[in-house]
Structure formats: C-alpha cells, structure tokens
C-alpha positions in Angstrom: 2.4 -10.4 -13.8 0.6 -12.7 -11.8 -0.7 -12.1 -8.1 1.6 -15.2 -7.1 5.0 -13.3 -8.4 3.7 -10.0 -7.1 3.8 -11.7 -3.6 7.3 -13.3 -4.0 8.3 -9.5 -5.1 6.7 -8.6 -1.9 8.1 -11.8 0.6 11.6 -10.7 -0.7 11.7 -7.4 0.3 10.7 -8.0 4.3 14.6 -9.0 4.5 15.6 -5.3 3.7 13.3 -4.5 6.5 14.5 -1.9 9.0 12.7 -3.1 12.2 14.8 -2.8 15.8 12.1 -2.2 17.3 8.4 -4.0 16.6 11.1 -6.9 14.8 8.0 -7.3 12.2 9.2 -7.2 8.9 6.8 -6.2 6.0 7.1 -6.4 2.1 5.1 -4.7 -0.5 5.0 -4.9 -4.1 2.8 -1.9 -6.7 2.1 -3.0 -10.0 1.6 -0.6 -12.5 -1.1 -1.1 -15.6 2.2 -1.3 -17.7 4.1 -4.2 -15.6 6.5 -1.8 -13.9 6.7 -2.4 -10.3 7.8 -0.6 -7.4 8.9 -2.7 -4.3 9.4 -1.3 -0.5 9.8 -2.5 3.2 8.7 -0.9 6.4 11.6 1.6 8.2 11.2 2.0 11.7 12.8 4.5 13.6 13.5 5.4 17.5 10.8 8.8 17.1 8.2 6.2 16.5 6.2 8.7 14.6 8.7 8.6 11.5 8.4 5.4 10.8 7.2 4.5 6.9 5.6 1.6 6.1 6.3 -0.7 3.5 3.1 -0.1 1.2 4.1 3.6 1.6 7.4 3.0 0.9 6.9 1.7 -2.5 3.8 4.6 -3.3 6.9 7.1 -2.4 9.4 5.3 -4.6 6.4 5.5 -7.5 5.7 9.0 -7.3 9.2 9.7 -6.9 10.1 8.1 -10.5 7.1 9.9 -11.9 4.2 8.1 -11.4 1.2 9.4 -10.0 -1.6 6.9 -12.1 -2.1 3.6 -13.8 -1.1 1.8 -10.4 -3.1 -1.7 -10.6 -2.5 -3.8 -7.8 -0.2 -4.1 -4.3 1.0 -7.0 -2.6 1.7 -6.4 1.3 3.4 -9.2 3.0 4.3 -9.9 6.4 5.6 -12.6 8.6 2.4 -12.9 11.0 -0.1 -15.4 11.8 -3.2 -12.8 10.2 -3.1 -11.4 6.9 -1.5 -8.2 6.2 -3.3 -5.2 5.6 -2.6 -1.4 5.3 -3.1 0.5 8.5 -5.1 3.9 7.9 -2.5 6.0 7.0 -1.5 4.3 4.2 -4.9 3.7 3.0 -5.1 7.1 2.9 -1.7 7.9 1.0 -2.8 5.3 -1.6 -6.0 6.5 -2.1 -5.2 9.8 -3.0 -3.4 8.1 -6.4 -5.3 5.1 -6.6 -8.7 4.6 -5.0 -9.8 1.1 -6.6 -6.3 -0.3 -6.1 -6.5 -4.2 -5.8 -4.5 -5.3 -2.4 -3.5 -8.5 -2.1 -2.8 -9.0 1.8 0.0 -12.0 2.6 0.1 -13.5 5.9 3.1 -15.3 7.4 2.5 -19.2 5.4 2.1 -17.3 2.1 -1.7 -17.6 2.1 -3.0 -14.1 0.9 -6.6 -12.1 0.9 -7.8 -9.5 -1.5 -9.8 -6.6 -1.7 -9.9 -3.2 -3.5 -9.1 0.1 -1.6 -12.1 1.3 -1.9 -13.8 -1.7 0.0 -11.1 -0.9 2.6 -11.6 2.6 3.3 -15.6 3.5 2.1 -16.4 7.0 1.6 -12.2 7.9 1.3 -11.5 11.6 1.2 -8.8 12.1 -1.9 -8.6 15.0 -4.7 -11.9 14.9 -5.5 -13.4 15.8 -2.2 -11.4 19.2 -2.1 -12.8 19.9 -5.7 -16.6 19.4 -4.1 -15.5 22.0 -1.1 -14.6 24.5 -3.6 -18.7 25.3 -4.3 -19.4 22.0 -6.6 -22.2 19.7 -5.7 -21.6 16.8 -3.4 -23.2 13.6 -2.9 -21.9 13.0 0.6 -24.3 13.0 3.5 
C-alpha cells in the first residue's frame, strides 16, 4: 500500500468522527507488515477525559482482532491548517506495540509529514523498561 492510499484510508474516516464538542475531525489509518489495515476516528465525549482519539482508536481495533505486532506504518489526518500528530497519550499507547512505527501526519490540504515513533517520543518507556526494573541492566541515565 502506498503512503498516498494510507492517507485517503485515513481522510475518509474524519466523516465518522464523533466530535460535538472541539468540531475537529481526525482520521487514522495502521498498516500492518502484511497489508491489513485498521482504520479509526477520534470520539469525544461530554467527561472530556473519555474521549479516544483516532490513532488510538484504530491501535484498539488492532489489538482487539488479535494483533499486538508487525504494525508498519499510520496515517493521522485532520482537517487543520498544521499537520497532524499524535498527542502524548497516544504516543505512548503505540509505543508499547510498535516503537519504530512510521507516522505519516496529514494536515487539512492533504500535504502530510513523516517521522518514526521513536523520533517522536526519545527515550519511550514500553515492555522493555519494566523488564530492566525487575534487576536487569539498564542503559538509561
């Protein structure tokens, strides 16, 4: 699949979009190594806090179909003027299944930026640092 149709997977699913509130729709398309892909939107909700957003939305659906690995690339696409990247939290949900995931962020006019996960959140805490707790040698500082 090429980057190009994993954004046009991603631009059609800001119109299933539950957003009364912020009125910012965002798409997001995870390809798998093997071609699958798993598509999602944001869903807000009056607590705030509840809210999902699109990028975890799709992870969610993935994990919840058995996947857990082999996840190559995700396209997250919104409406704005800037490009649109994963917020924190789901930089963290993705990284605890994917820590060198490619992410193609897709601003309003289709343009789009990419970099891997890691580049977005250096020194990430995922399985791996909870092994290095349990008495194994670490190379953080």
């Amino acid at each position: 699949m090429t980057d190009q149709e994993l954004i046009t997977r991603a631009v059609q699913m800001q119109d299933r979009s539950y957003v009364p509130y912020s009125h910012f729709p965002v798409g997001a398309a995870l390809l798998c190594e093997d071609g699958t892909v798993f598509t999602g939107c944001n869903v807000e909700n009056a607590a705030y806090g509840s809210t999902i957003c699109a990028e975890r939305t799709a992870l969610v659906k993935a994990v919840s179909e058995g996947r857990t690995s082999g996840f190559a690339a995700l396209a997250i696409a919104g409406r704005g003027e800037d490009f649109c990247w994963p917020c924190g939290a789901c930089r963290q949900m993705l990284y605890e299944f994917a820590p060198g995931l490619r992410i193609l962020a897709v601003r309003g006019d289709g343009a789009y930026r990419q970099a891997s996960l890691s580049e977005l959140l250096p020194s990430g805490f995922g399985p791996a640092s909870l092994k290095k707790q349990r008495g194994e040698k670490s190379n953080r500082v």
